[in-house]
N, CA, C and O atoms as CSV, one atom per row, in Angstrom:
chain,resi,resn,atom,element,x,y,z
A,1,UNK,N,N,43.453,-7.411,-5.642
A,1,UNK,CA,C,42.604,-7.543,-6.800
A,1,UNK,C,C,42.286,-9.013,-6.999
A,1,UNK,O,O,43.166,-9.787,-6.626
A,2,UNK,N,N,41.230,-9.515,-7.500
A,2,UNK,CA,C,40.513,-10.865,-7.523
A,2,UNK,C,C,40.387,-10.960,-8.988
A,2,UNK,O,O,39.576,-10.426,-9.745
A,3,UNK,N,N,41.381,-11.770,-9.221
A,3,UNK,CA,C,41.782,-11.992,-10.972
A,3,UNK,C,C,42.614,-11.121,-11.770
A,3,UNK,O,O,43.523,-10.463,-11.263
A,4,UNK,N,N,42.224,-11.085,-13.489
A,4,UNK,CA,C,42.553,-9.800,-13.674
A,4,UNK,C,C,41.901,-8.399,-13.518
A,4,UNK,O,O,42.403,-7.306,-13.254
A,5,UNK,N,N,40.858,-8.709,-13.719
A,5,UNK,CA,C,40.085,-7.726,-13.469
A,5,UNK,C,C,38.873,-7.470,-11.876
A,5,UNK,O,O,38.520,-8.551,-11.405
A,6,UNK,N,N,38.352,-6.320,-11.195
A,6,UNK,CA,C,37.553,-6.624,-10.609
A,6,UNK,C,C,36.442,-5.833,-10.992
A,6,UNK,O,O,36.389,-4.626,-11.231
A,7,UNK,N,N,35.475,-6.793,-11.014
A,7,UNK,CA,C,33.666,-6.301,-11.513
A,7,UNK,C,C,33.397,-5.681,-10.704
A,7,UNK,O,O,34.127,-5.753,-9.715
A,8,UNK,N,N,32.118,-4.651,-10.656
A,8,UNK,CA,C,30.994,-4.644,-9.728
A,8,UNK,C,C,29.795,-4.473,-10.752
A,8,UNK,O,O,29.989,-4.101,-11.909
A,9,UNK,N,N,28.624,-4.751,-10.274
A,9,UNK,CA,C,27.787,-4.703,-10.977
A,9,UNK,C,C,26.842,-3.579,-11.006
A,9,UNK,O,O,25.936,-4.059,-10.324
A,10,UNK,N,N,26.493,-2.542,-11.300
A,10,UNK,CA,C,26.375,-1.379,-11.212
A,10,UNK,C,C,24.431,-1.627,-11.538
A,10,UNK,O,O,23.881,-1.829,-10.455
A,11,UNK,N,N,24.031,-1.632,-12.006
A,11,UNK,CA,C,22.439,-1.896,-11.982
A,11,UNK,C,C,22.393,-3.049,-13.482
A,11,UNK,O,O,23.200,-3.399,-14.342
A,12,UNK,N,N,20.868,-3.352,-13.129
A,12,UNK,CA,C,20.702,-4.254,-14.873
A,12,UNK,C,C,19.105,-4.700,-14.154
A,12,UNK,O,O,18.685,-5.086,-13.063
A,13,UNK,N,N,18.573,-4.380,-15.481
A,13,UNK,CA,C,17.137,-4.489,-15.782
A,13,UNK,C,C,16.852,-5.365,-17.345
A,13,UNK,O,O,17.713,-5.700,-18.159
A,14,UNK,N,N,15.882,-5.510,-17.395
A,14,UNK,CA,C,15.212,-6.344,-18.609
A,14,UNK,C,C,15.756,-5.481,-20.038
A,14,UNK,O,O,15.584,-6.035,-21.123
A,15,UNK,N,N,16.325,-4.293,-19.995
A,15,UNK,CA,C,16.642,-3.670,-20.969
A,15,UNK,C,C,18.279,-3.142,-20.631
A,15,UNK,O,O,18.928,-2.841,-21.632
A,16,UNK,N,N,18.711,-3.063,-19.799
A,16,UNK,CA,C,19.940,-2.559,-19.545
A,16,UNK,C,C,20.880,-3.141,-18.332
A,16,UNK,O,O,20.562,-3.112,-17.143
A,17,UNK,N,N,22.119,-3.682,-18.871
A,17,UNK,CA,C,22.968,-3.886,-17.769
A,17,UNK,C,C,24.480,-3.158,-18.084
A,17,UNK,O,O,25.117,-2.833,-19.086
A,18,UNK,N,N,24.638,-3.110,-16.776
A,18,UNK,CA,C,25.848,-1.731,-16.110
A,18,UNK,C,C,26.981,-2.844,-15.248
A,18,UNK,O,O,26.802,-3.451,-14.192
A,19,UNK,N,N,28.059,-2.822,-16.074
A,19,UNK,CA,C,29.225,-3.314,-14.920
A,19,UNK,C,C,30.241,-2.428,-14.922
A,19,UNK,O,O,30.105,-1.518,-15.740
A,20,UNK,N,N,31.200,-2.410,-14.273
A,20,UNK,CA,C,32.459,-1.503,-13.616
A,20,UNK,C,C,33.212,-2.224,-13.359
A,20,UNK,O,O,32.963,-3.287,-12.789
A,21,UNK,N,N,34.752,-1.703,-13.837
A,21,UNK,CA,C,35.783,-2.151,-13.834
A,21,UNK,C,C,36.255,-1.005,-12.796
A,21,UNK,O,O,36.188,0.219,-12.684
A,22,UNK,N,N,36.803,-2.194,-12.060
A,22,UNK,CA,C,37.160,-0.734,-10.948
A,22,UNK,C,C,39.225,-0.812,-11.534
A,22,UNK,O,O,39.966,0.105,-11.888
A,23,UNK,N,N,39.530,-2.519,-11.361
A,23,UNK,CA,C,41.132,-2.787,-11.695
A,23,UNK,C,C,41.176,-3.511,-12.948
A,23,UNK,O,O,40.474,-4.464,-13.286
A,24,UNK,N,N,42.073,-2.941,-13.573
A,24,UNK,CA,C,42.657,-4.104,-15.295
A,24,UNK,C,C,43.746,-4.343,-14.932
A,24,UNK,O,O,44.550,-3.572,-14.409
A,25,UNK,N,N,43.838,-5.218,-15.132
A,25,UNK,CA,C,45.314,-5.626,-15.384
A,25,UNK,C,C,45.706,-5.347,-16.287
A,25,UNK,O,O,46.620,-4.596,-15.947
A,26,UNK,N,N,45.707,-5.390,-17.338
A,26,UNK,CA,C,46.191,-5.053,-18.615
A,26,UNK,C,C,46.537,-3.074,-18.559
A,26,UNK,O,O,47.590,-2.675,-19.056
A,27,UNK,N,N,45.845,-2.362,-18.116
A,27,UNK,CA,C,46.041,-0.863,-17.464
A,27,UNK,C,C,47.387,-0.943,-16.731
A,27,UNK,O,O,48.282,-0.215,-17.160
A,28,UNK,N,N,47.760,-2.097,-15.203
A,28,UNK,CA,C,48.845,-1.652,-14.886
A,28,UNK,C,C,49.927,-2.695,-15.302
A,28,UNK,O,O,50.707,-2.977,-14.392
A,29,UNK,N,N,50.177,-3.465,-16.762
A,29,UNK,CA,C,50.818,-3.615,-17.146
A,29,UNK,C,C,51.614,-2.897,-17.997
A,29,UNK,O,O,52.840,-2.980,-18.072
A,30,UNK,N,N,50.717,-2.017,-18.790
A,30,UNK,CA,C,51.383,-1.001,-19.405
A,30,UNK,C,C,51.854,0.285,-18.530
A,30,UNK,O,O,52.765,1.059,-18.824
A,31,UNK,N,N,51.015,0.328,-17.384
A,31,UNK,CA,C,51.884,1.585,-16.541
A,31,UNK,C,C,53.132,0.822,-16.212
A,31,UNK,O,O,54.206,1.417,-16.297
A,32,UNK,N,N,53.094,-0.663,-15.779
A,32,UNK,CA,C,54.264,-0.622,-15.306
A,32,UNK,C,C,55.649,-1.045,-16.316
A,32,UNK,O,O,56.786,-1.423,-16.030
A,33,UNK,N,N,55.006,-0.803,-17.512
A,33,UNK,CA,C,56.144,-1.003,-18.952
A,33,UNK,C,C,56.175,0.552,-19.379
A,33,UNK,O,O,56.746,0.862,-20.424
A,34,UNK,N,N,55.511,1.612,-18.503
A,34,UNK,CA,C,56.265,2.698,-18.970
A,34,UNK,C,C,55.182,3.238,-20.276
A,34,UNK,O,O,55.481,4.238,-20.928
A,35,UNK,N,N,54.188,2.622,-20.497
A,35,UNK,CA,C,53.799,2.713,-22.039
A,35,UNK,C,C,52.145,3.365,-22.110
A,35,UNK,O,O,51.215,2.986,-22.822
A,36,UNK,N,N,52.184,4.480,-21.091
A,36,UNK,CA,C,50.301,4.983,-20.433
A,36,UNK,C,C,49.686,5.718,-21.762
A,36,UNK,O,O,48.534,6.021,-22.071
A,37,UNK,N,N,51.403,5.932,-22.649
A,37,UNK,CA,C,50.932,6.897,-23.840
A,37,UNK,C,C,49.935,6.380,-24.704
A,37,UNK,O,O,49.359,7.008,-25.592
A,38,UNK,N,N,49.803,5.438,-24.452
A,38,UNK,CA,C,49.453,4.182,-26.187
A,38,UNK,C,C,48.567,3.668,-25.373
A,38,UNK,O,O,47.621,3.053,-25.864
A,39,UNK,N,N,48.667,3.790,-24.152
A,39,UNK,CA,C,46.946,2.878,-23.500
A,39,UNK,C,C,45.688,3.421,-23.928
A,39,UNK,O,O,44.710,2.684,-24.054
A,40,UNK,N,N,45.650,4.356,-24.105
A,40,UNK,CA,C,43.843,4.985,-24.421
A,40,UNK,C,C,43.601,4.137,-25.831
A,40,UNK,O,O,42.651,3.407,-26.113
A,41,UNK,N,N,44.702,4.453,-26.578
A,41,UNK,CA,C,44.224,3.843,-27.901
A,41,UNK,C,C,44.216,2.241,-28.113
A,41,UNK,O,O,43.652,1.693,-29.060
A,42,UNK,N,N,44.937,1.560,-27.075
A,42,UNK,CA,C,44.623,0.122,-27.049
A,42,UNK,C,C,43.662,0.249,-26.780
A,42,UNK,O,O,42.880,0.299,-27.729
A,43,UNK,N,N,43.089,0.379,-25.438
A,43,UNK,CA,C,41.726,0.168,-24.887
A,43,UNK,C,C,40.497,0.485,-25.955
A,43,UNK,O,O,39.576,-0.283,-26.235
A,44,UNK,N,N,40.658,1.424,-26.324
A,44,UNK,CA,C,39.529,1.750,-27.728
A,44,UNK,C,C,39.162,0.613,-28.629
A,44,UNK,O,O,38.111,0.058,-28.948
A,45,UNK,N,N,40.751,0.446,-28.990
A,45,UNK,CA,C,40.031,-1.148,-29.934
A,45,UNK,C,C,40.055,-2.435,-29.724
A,45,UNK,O,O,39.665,-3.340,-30.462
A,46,UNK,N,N,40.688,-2.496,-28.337
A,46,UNK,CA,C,40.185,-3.986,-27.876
A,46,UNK,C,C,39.149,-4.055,-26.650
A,46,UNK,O,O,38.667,-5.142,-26.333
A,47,UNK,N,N,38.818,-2.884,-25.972
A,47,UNK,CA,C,37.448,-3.221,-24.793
A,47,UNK,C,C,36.505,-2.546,-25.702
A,47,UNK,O,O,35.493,-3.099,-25.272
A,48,UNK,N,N,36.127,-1.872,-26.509
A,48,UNK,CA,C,35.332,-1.440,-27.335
A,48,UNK,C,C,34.879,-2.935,-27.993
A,48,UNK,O,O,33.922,-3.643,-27.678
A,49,UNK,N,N,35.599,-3.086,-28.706
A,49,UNK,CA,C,35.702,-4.543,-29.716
A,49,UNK,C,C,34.657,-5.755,-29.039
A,49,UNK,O,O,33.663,-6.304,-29.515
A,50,UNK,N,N,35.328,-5.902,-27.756
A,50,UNK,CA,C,35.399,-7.082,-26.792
A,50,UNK,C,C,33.538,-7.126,-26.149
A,50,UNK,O,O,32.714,-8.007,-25.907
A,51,UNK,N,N,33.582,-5.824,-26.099
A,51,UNK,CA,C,32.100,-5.153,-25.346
A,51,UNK,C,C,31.296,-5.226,-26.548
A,51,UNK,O,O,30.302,-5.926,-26.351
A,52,UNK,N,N,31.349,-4.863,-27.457
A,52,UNK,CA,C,30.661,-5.214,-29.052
A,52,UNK,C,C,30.341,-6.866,-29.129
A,52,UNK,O,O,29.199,-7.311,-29.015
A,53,UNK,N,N,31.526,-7.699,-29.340
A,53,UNK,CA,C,31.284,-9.163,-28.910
A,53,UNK,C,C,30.744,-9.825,-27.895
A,53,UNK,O,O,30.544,-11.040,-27.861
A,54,UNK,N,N,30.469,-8.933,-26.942
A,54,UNK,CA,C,29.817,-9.484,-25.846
A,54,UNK,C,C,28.073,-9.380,-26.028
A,54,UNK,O,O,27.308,-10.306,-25.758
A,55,UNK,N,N,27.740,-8.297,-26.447
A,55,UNK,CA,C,26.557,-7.743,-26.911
A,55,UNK,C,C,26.250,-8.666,-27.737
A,55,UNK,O,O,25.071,-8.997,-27.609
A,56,UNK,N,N,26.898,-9.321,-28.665
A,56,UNK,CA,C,26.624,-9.633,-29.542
A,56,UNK,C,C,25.582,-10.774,-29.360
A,56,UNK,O,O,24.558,-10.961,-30.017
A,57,UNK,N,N,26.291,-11.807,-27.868
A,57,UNK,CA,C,25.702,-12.911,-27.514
A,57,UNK,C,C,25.032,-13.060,-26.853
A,57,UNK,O,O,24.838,-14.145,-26.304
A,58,UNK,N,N,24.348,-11.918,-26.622
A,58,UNK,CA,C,22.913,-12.127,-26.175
A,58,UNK,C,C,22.267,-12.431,-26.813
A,58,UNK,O,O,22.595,-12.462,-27.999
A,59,UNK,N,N,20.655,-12.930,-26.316
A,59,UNK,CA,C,20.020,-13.417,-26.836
A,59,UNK,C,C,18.771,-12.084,-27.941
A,59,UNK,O,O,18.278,-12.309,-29.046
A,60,UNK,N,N,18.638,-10.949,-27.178
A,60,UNK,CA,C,18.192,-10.170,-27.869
A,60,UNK,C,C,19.004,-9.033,-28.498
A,60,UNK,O,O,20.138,-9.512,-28.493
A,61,UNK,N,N,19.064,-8.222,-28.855
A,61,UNK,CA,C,19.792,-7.143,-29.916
A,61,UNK,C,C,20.483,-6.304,-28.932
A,61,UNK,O,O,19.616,-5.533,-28.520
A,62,UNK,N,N,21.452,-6.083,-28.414
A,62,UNK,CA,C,22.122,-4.672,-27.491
A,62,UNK,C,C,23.033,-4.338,-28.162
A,62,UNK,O,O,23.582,-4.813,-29.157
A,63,UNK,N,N,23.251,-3.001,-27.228
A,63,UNK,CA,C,24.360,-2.085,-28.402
A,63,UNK,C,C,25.330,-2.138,-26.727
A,63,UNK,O,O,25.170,-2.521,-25.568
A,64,UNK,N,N,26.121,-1.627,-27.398
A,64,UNK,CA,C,27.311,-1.620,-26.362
A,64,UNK,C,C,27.906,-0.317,-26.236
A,64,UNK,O,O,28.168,0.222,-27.311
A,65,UNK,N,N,28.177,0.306,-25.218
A,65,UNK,CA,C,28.889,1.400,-24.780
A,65,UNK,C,C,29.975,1.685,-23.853
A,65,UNK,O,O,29.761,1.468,-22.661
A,66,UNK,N,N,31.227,2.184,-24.255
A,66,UNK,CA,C,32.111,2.127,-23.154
A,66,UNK,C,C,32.440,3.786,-22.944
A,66,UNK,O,O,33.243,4.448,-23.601
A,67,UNK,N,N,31.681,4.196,-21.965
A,67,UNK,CA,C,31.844,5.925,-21.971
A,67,UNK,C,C,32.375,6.780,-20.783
A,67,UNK,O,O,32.315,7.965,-20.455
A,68,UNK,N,N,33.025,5.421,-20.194
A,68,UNK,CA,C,34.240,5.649,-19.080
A,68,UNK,C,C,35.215,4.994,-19.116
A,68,UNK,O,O,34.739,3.965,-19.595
A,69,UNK,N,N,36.457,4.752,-18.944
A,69,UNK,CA,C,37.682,3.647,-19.020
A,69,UNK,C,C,38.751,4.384,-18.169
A,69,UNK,O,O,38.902,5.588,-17.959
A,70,UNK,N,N,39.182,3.711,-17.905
A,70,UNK,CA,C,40.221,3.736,-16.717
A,70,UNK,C,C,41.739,4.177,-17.690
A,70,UNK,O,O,42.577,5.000,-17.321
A,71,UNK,N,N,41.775,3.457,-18.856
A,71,UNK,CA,C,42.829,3.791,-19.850
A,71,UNK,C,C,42.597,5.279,-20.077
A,71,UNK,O,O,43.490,6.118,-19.955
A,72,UNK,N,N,41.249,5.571,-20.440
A,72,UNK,CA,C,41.427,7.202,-20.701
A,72,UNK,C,C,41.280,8.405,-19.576
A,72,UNK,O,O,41.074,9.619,-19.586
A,73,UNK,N,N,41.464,7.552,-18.779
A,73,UNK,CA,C,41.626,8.651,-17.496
A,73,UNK,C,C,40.243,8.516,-16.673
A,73,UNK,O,O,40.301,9.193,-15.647
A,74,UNK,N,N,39.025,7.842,-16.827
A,74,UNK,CA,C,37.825,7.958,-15.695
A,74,UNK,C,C,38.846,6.859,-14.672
A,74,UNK,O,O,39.970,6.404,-14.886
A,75,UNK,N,N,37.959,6.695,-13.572
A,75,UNK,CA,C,37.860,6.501,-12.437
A,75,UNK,C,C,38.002,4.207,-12.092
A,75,UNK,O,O,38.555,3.416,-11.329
A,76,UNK,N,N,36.940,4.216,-13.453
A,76,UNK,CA,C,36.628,3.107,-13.580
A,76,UNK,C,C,36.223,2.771,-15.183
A,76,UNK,O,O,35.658,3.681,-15.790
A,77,UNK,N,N,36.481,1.519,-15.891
A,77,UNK,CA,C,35.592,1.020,-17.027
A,77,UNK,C,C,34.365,0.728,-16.907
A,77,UNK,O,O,34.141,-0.226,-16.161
A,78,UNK,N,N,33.158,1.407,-17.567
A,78,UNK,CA,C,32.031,1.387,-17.406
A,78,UNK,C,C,31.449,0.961,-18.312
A,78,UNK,O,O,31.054,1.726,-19.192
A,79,UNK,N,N,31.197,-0.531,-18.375
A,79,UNK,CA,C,30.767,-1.623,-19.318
A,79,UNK,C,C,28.775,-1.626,-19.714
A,79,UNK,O,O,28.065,-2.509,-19.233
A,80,UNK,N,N,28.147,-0.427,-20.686
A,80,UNK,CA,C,26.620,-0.642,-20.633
A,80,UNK,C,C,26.258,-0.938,-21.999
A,80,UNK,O,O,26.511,-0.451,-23.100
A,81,UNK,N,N,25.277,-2.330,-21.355
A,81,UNK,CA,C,24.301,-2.730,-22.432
A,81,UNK,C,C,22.886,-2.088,-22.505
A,81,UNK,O,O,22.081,-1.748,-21.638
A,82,UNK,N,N,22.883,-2.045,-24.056
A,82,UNK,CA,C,21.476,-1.567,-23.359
A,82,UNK,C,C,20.752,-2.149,-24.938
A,82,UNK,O,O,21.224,-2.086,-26.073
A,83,UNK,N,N,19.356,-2.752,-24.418
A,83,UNK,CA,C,18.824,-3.279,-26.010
A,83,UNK,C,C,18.302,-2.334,-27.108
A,83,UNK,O,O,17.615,-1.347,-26.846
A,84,UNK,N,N,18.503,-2.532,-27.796
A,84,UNK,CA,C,17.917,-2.147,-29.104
A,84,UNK,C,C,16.730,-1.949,-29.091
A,84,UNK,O,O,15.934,-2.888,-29.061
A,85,UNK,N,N,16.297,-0.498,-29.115
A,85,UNK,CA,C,14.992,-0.106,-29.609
A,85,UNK,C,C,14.181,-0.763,-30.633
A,85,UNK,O,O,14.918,-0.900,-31.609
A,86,UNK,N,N,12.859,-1.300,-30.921
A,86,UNK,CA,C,12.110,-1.628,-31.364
A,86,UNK,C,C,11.814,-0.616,-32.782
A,86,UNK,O,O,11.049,0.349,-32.756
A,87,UNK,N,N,12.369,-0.936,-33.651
A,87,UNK,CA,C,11.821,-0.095,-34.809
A,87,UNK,C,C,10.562,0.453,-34.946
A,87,UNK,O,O,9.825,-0.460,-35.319
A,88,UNK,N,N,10.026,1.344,-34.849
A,88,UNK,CA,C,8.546,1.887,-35.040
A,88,UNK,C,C,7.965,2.062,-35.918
A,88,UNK,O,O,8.526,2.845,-36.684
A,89,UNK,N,N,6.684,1.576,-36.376
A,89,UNK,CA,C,6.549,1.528,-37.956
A,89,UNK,C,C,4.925,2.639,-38.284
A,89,UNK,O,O,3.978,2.416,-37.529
A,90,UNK,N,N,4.811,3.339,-38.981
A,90,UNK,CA,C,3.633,3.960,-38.670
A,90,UNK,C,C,2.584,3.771,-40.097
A,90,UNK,O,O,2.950,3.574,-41.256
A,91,UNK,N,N,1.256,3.897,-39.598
A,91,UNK,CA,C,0.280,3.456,-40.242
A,91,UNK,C,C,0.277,4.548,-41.421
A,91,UNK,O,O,0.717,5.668,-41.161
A,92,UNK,N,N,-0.266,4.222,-42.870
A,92,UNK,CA,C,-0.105,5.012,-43.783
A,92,UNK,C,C,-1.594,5.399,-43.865
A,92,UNK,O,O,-1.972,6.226,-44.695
């Protein structure tokens, strides 16, 4: 593994970018403290959190989604931005 974590970059366009966590470290620290019970719910509020703050600093509006994680049993953490729809306003 190359750091704590390893990326890949899964697609990203002018409106959406996709990364993957394939390894956490933080995942096999708690497997290897015995503690896999309580991992889903860490991961919820600190890569949720973390992915929210990341969004944040972009330069235009994205929302953040984490709708795979390795803590809750997918394959990989699946890190997507995607921007904020344009409010639509209609003529009266």
């Amino acid at each position: 593994m190359d750091g704590p974590c390893t990326l890949n970059r899964l697609g990203c366009n002018r409106d959406q970018l996709e990364r993957r966590i394939v390894n956490c470290v933080w995942r096999e620290v708690f497997e290897k403290a015995q503690r896999l019970h309580i991992v889903k719910d860490i991961a919820r509020n600190i890569c949720c959190n973390e992915g929210a703050g990341w969004a944040a600093e972009f330069e235009a509006t994205f929302d953040f989604d984490l709708n795979c994680s390795l803590c809750g049993g997918g394959d990989c953490c699946r890190f997507v931005f995607r921007r904020e729809s344009e409010p639509t306003t209609g003529l009266a």
